[in-house]
LUMPA-273155 format. One line per field, with one value per residue (C-alpha): residue in one letter; chain; x, y, z. Coordinates in nm, 3 decimals, decimal comma, always signed. Example, Ala and Ser with C-alpha at 12.3 -4.5 7.8 and 13.67 -1.06 7.14 Angstrom:
BEGIN
rest (A	S)
kette (A	A)
u (+1,230	+1,367)
v (-0,450	-0,106)
w (+0,780	+0,714)
***
This chain:
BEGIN
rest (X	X	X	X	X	X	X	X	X	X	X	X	X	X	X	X	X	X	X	X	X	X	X	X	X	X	X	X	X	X	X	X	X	X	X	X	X	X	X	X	X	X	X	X	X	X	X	X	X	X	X	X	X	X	X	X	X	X	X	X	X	X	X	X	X	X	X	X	X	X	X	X	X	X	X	X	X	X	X	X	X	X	X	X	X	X	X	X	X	X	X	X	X	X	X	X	X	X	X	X	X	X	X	X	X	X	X	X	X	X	X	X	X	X	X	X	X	X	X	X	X	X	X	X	X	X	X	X	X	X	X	X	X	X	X	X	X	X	X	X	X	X	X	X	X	X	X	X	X	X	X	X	X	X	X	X	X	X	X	X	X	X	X	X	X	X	X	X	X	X	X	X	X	X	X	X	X	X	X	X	X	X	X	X	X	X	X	X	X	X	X	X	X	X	X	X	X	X	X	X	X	X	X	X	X	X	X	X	X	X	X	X	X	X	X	X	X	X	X	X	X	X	X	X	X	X	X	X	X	X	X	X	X	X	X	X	X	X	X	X	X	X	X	X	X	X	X	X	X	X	X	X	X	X	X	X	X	X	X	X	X	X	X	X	X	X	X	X	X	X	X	X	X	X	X	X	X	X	X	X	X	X	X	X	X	X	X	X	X	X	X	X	X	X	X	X	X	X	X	X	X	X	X	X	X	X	X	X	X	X	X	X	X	X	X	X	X	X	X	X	X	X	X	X	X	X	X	X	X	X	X	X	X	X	X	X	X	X	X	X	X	X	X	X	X	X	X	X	X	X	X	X	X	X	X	X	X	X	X	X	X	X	X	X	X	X	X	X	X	X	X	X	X	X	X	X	X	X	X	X	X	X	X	X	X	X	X	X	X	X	X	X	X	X	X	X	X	X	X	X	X	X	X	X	X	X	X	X	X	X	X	X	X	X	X	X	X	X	X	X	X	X	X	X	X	X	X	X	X	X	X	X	X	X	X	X	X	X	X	X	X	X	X	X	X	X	X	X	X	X	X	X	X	X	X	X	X	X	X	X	X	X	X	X	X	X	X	X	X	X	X	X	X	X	X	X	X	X	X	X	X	X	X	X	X	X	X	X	X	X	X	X	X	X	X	X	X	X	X	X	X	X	X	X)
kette (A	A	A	A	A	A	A	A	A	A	A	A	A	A	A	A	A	A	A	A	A	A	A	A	A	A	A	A	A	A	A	A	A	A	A	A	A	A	A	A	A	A	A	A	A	A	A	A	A	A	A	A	A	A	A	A	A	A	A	A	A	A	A	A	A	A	A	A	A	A	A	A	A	A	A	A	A	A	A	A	A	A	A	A	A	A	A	A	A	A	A	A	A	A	A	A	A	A	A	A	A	A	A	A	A	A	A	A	A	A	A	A	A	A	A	A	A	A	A	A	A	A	A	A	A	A	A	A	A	A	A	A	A	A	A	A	A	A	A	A	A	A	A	A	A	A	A	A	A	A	A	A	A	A	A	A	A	A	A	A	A	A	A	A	A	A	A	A	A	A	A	A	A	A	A	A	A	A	A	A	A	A	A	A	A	A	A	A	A	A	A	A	A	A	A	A	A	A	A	A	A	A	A	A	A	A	A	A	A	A	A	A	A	A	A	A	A	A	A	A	A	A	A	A	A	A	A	A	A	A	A	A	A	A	A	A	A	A	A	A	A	A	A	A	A	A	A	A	A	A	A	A	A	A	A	A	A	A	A	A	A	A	A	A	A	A	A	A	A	A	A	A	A	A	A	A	A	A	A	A	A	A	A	A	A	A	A	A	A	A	A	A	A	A	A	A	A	A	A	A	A	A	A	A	A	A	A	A	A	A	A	A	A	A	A	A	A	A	A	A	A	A	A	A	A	A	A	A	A	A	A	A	A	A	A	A	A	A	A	A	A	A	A	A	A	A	A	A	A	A	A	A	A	A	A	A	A	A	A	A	A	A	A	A	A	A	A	A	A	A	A	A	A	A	A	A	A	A	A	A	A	A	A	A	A	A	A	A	A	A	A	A	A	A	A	A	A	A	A	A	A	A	A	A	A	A	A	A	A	A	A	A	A	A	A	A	A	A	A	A	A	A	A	A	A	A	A	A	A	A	A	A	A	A	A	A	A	A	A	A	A	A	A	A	A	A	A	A	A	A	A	A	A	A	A	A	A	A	A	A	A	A	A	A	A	A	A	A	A	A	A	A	A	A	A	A	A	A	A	A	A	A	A	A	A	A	A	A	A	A	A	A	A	A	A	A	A	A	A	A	A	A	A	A)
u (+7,873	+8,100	+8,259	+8,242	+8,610	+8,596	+8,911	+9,146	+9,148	+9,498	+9,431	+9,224	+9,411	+9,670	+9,378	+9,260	+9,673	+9,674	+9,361	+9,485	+9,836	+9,649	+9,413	+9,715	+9,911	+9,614	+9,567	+9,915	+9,894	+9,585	+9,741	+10,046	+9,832	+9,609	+9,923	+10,074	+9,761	+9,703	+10,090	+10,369	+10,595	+10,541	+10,680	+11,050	+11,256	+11,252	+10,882	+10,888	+11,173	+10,982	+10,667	+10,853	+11,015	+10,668	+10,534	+10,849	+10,825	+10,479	+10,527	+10,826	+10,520	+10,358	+10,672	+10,778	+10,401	+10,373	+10,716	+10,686	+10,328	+10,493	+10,753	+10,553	+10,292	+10,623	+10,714	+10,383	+10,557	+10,744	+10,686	+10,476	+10,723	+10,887	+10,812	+10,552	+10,795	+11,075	+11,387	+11,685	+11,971	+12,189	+12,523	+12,679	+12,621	+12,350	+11,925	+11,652	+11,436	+11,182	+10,809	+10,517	+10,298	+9,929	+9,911	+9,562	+9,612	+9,348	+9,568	+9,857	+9,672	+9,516	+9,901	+9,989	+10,220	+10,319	+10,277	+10,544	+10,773	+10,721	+10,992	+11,333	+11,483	+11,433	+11,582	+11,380	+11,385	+11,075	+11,127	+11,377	+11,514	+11,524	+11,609	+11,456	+11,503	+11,289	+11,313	+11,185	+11,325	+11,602	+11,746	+12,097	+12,170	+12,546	+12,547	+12,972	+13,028	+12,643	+12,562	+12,272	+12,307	+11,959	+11,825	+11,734	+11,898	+12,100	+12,299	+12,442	+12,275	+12,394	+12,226	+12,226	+11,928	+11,939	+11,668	+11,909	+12,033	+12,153	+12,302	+12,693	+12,756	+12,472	+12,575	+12,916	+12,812	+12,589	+12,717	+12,645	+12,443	+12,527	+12,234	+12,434	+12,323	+12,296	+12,568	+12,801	+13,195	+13,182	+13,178	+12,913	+12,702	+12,679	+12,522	+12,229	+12,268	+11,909	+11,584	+11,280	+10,949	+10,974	+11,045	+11,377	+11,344	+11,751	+11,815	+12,042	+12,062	+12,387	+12,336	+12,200	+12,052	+12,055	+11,888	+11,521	+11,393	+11,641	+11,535	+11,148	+11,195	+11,482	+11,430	+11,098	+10,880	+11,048	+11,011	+10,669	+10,529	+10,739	+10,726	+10,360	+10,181	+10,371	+10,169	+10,477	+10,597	+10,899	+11,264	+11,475	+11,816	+12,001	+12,317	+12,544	+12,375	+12,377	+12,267	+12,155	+11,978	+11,783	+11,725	+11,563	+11,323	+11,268	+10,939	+10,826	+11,022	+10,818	+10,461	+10,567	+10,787	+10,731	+11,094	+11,389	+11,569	+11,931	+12,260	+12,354	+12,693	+12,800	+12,617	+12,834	+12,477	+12,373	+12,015	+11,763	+11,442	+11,176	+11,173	+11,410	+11,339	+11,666	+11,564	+11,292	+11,059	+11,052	+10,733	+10,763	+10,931	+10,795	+10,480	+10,300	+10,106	+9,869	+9,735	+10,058	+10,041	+9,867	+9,544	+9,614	+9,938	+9,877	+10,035	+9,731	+9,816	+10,162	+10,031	+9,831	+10,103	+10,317	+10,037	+10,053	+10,437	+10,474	+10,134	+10,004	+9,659	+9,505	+9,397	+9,225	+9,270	+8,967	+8,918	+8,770	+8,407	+8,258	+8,446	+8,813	+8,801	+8,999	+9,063	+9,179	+9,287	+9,433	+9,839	+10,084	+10,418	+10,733	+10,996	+11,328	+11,660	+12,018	+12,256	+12,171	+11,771	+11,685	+11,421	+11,591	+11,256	+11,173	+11,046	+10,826	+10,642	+10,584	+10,410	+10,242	+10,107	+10,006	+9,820	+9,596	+9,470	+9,714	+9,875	+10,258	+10,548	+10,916	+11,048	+11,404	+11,468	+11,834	+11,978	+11,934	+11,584	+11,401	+11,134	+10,842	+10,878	+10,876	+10,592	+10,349	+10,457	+10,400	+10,075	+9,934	+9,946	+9,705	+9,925	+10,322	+10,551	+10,863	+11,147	+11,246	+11,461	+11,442	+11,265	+10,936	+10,932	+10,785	+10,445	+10,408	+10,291	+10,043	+9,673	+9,539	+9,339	+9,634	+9,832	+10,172	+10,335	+10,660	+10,872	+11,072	+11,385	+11,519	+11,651	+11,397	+11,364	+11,000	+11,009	+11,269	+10,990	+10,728	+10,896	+10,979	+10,699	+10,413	+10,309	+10,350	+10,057	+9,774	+9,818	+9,883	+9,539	+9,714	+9,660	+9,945	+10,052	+10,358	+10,540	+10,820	+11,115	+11,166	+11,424	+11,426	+11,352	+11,646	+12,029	+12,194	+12,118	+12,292	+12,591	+12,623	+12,548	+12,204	+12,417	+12,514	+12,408	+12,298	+12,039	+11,935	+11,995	+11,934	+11,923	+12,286	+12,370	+12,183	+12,295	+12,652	+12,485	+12,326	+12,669	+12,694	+12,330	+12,339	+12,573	+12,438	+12,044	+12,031	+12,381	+12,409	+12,127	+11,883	+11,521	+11,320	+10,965	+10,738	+10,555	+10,250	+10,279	+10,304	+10,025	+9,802	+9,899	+9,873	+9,503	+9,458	+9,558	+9,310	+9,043	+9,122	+9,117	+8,796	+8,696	+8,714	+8,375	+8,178	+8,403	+8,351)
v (+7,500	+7,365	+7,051	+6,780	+6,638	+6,295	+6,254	+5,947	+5,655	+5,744	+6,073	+5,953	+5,720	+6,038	+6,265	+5,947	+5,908	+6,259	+6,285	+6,009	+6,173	+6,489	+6,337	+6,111	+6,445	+6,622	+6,312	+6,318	+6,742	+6,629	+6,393	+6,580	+6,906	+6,656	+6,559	+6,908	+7,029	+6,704	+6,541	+6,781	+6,524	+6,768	+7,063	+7,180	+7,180	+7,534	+7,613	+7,373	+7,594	+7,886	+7,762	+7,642	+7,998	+8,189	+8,003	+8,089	+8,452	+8,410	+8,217	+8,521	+8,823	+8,634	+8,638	+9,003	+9,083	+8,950	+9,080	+9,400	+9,422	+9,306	+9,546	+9,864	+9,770	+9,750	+10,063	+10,266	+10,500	+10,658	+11,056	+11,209	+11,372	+11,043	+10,744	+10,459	+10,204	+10,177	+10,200	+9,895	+9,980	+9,685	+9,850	+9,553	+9,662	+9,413	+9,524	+9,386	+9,410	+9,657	+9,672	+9,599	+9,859	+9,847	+9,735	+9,867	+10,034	+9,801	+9,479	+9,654	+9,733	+9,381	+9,211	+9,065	+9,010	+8,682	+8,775	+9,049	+8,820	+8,525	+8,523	+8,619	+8,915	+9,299	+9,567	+9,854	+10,254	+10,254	+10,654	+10,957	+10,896	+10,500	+10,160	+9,853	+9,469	+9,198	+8,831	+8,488	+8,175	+8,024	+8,303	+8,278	+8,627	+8,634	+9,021	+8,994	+9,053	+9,245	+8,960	+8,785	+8,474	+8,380	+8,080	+8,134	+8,449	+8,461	+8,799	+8,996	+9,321	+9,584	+9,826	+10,079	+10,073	+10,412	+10,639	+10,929	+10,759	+11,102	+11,202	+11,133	+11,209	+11,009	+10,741	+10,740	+10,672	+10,338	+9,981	+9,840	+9,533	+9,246	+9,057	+8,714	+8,360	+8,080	+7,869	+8,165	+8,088	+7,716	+7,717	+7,565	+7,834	+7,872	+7,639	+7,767	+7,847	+8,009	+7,921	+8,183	+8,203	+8,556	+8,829	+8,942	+9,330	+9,478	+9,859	+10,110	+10,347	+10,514	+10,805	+11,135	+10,953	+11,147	+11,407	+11,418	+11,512	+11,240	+11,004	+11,006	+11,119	+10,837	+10,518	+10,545	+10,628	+10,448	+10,166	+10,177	+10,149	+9,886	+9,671	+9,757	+9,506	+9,191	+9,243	+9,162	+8,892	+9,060	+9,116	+9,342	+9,353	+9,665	+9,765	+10,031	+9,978	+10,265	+10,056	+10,411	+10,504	+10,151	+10,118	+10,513	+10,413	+10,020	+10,086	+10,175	+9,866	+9,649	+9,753	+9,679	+9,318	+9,078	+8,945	+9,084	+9,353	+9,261	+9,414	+9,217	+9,360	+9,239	+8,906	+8,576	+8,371	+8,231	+8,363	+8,157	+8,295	+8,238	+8,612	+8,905	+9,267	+9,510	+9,916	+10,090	+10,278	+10,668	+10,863	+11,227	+11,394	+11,332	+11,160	+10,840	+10,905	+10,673	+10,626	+10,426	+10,240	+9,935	+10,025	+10,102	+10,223	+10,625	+10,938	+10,868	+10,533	+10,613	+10,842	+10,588	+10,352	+10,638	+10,658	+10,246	+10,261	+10,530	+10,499	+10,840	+10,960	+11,206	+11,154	+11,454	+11,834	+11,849	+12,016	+11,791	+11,968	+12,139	+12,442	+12,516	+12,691	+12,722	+12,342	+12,292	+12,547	+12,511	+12,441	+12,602	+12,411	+12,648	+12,417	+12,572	+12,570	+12,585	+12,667	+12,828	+12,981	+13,035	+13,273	+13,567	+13,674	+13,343	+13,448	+13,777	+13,511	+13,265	+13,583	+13,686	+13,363	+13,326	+13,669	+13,484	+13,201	+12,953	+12,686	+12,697	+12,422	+12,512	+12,204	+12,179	+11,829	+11,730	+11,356	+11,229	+11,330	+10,991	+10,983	+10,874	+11,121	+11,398	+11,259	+11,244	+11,640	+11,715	+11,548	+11,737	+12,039	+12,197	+12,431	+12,392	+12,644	+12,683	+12,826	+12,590	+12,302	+11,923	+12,023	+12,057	+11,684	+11,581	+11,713	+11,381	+11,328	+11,600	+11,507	+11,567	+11,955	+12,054	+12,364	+12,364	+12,725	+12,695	+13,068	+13,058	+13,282	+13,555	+13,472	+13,409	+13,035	+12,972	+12,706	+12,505	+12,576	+12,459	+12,115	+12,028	+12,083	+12,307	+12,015	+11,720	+11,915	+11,844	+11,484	+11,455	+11,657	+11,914	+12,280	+12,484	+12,852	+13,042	+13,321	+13,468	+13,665	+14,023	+14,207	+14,370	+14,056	+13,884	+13,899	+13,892	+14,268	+14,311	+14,158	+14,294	+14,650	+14,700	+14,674	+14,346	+14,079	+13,880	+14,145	+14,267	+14,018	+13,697	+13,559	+13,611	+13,409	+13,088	+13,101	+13,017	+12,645	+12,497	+12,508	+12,938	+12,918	+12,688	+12,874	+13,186	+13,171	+12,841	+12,833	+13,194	+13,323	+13,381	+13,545	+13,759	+13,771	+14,116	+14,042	+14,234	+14,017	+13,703	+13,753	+13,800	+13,453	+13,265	+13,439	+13,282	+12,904	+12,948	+13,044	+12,709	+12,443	+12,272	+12,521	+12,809	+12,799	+12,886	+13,171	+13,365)
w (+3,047	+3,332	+3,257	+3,566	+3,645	+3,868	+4,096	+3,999	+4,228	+4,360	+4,433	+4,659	+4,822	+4,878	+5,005	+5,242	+5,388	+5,487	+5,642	+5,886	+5,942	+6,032	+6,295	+6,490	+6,482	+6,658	+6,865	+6,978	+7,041	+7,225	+7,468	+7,517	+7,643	+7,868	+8,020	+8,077	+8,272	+8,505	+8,558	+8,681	+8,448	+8,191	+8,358	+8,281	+8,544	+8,488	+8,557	+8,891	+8,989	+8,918	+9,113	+9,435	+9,463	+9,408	+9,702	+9,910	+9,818	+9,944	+10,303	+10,297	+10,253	+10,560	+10,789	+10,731	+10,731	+11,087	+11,160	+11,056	+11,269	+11,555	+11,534	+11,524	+11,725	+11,980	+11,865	+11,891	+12,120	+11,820	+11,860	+11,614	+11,340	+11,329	+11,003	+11,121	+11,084	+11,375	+11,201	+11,327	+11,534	+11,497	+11,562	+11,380	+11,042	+10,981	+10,970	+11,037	+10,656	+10,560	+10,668	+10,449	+10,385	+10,454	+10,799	+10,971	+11,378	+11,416	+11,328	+11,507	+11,829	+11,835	+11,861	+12,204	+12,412	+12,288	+11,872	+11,989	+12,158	+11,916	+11,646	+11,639	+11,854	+11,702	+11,793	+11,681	+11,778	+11,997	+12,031	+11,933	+12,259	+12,346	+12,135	+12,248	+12,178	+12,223	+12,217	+12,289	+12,318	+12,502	+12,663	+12,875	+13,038	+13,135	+13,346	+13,401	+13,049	+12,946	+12,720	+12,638	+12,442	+12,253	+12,027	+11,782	+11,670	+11,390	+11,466	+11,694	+11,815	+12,076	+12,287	+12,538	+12,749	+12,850	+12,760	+12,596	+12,295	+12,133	+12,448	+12,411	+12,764	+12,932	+12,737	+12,837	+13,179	+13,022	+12,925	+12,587	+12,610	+12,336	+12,245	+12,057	+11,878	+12,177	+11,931	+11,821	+11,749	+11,807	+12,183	+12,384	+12,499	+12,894	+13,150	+13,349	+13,731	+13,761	+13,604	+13,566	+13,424	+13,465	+13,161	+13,226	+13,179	+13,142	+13,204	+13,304	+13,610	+13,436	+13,274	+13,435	+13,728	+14,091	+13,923	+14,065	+13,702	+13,492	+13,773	+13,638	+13,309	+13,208	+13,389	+13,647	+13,373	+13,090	+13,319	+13,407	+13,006	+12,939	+13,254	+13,366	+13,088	+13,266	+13,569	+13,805	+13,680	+13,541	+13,666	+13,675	+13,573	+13,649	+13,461	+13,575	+13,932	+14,243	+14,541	+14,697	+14,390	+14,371	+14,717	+14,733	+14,467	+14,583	+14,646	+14,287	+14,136	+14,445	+14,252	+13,917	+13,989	+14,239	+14,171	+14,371	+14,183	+14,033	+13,996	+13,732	+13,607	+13,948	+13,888	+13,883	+13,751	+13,381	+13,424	+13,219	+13,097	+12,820	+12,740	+12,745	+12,698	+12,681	+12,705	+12,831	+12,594	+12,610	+12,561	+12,671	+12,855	+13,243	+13,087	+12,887	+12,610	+12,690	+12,355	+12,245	+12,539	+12,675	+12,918	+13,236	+13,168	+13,149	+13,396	+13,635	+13,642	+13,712	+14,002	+14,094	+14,151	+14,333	+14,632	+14,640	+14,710	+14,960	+15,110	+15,024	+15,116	+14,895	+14,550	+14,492	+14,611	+14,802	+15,124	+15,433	+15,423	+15,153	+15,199	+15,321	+15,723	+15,982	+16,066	+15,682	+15,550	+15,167	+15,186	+15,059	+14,978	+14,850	+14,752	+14,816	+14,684	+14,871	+14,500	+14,259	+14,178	+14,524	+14,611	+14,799	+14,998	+15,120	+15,437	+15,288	+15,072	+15,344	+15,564	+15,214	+15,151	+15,526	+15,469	+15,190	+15,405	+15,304	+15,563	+15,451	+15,463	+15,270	+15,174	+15,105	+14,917	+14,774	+14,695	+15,028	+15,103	+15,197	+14,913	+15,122	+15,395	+15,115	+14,902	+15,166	+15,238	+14,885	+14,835	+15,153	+14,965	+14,718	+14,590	+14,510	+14,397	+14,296	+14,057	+13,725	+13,837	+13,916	+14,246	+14,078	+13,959	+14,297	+14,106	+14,059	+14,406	+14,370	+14,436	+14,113	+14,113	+14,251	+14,149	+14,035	+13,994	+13,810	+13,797	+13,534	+13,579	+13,324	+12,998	+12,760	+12,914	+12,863	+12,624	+12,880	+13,132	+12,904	+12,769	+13,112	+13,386	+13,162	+12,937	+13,170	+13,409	+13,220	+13,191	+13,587	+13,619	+13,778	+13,738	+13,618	+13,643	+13,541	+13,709	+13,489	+13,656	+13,552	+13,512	+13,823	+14,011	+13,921	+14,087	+13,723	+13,725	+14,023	+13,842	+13,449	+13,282	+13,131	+12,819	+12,843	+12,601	+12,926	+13,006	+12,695	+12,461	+12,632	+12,255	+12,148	+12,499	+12,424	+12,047	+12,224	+12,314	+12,640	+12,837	+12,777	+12,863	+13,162	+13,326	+13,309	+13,362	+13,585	+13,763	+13,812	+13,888	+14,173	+14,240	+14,411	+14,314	+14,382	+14,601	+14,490	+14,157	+14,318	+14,524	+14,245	+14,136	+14,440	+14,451	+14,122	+14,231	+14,522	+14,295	+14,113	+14,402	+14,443	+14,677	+14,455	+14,279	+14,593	+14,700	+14,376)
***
């Protein structure tokens, strides 16, 4: 049997006291809790710290998010073996932060003009071969002393805006550009003498320029990517300036700017502007890869804009009827050389090529050829040929189903030919063909044994660098196509002008 056991009367009271400690104590927990979620009173300083730099680091994601697109959608040109991102070249010491990974083409290709010109300068590699900056603001260009003072900006940056940036001794013939804060050192920064609306666009003619080849591959071309997408209203500034060299190629800088051209190393001016760029962008070598560049900004554009300059007539390599005759017959134009690499039968391949049907010019251009009077000769031919050398640039003025026939000269030099003139065919729409010199069809073996290295081992000779093989095979050396040979290939570049299909 259990036995029942009542609870005293003050045991109850005790029970009764602690019940009501218990439920203030959970009140109070209660309250404080309610008061933690709704007030930030109840937040350590600690946590509110904490909170406030979360929500920095995020407004900081969005900046170098939008930074980072901005930069390599500028820098799109970047050749292929090269890392997405454009890498700084602030030759100050400082950089420029890291990308953010994850950016779509799609987001990249979208960004504009203004998203890319929005923020602070960058200076970015846009290729292997060319650094860029660009920047928006309040921008004071001051050409005595190549330096461009910029608000905001909070460092310096230098440049050389010289396509060639691994090039020691191009670049020792370029001036370094100094992009600086508007308020650096204390002293007022410069009053301006000139106001434009304009993009000021800063580059160099220093380097290898008077060189038909360097002259297109370095600056013309360089200049059309990055210029073109400003429709005109862009100037140029041009450091280490040739008035000869500017004023031969005036016409080209006409179609892209409708702003008189500057030497501004000799300028006395503060130039004002709302937008600066400093460097061209390099693509290829005598080309645009126009899928890294804005529309209407490809090779045939280029070509395009080569016929609006010097008023050239023929697009296309097409004969006046629908058949070459006698009235138009397909031309023939051997481009000639005075130095070095000059054909030694000139005259037997003129009466060859006469034998064939062809109408034949020899044109003999140098530094001082007038550049319109020569483009309209080359684009009234259909066929051009010519040994390696800065001679066969003026392809550009081809009509496009044109033929281009490079001979490349002994000494295992096909891959010079191929970099140079080969590749940069097919994007003109020009047809290309390649002659390569023999041995006996060269005047080296006129000059060293059949045992020498330069005969039979052309490979020990360009082992010794580009200077041993410079001199040899390009400086050296001259040809003399068989004719027999040759003919075969200019039969093969009539067969592939326009004409060609019905005369099969």
């Amino acid at each position: 049997m259990k036995s029942n056991r009542n609870l005293s009367r003050g045991e109850g009271r005790r029970l009764g006291n602690v019940a009501l400690i218990a439920f203030m104590l959970g009140s109070l927990l209660l309250l404080s809790l309610i008061r933690a979620k709704f007030s930030p009173i109840g937040k350590t300083g600690e946590a509110i710290k904490a909170e406030e730099q979360q929500e920095v680091r995020k407004e900081s994601i969005k900046f170098v998010t939008l930074d980072t697109a901005d930069e390599t959608a500028a820098s799109a040109a970047e050749e292929e073996e090269e890392a997405t991102q454009p890498n700084p070249t602030d030759n100050s010491g400082s950089s420029n932060g890291g990308g953010v990974g994850g950016v779509s083409s799609t987001a990249l290709a979208a960004a504009d003009n203004h998203l890319r010109l929005s923020s602070k300068p960058v200076c970015y590699e846009s290729s292997r071969r060319s650094d860029t900056c660009e920047a928006a603001g309040d921008v004071r260009v001051q050409g005595r002393v190549q330096t461009i003072h910029i608000a905001p900006l909070e460092q310096e940056w230098k440049v050389k805006p010289y396509c060639r940036k691994h090039d020691a001794f191009a670049l020792s013939h370029v001036k370094e550009w100094s992009l600086r804060p508007l308020l650096s050192g204390g002293a007022p920064p410069p009053a301006c003498t000139i106001n434009s609306s304009a993009t000021a666009f800063v580059l160099s003619t220093g380097g290898f320029t008077g060189n038909l080849f360097h002259d297109y591959t370095d600056v013309l071309i360089p200049a059309f990517i990055t210029a073109r997408r400003y429709a005109g209203e862009v100037q140029f500034l041009v450091s280490s300036f040739k008035s000869w060299w500017t004023s031969k190629y005036l016409q080209i800088f006409q179609q892209l700017s409708r702003h008189e051209v500057i030497d501004i190393d000799a300028d006395e001016e503060i130039r004002c502007y709302p937008n600066v760029v400093v460097g061209p962008t390099f693509h290829k070598e005598l080309g645009v890869d126009a899928s890294r560049a804005p529309p209407g900004t490809s090779m045939v554009d280029f070509r395009a804009m080569l016929r609006g300059a010097f008023g050239l007539e023929r697009a296309a390599a097409t004969p006046s009827g629908d058949r070459w005759d006698i009235r138009r017959r397909p031309r023939l134009l051997i481009i000639s050389r005075r130095a070095s690499r000059r054909f030694l039968n000139e005259r037997a391949m003129v009466d060859m090529a006469m034998s064939l049907g062809f109408d034949v010019r020899v044109g003999d251009p140098d530094v001082s050829t007038d550049v319109s009077k020569f483009a309209r000769l080359v684009n009234s031919a259909d066929v051009m040929v010519g040994v390696h050398g800065d001679g066969l640039t003026n392809m550009v003025f081809l009509p496009a189903g044109a033929v281009l026939i490079q001979v490349v000269p002994y000494g295992g030099l096909e891959w010079l030919a191929r970099g140079t003139f080969r590749e940069p065919s097919a994007d003109m729409e020009i047809h290309y063909l390649e002659y390569m010199i023999q041995l006996d069809e060269t005047s080296l073996s006129d000059e060293y044994s059949r045992d020498d290295p330069v005969l039979k081992d052309p490979g020990a000779i360009h082992k010794q660098g580009w200077n041993a093989l410079k001199t040899v095979y390009l400086d050296k050396q001259n040809v003399k196509p068989h004719l027999g040979r040759l003919k075969n290939t200019f039969m093969e570049a009539l067969k592939l002008l326009p004409h060609g299909q019905s005369n099969k």
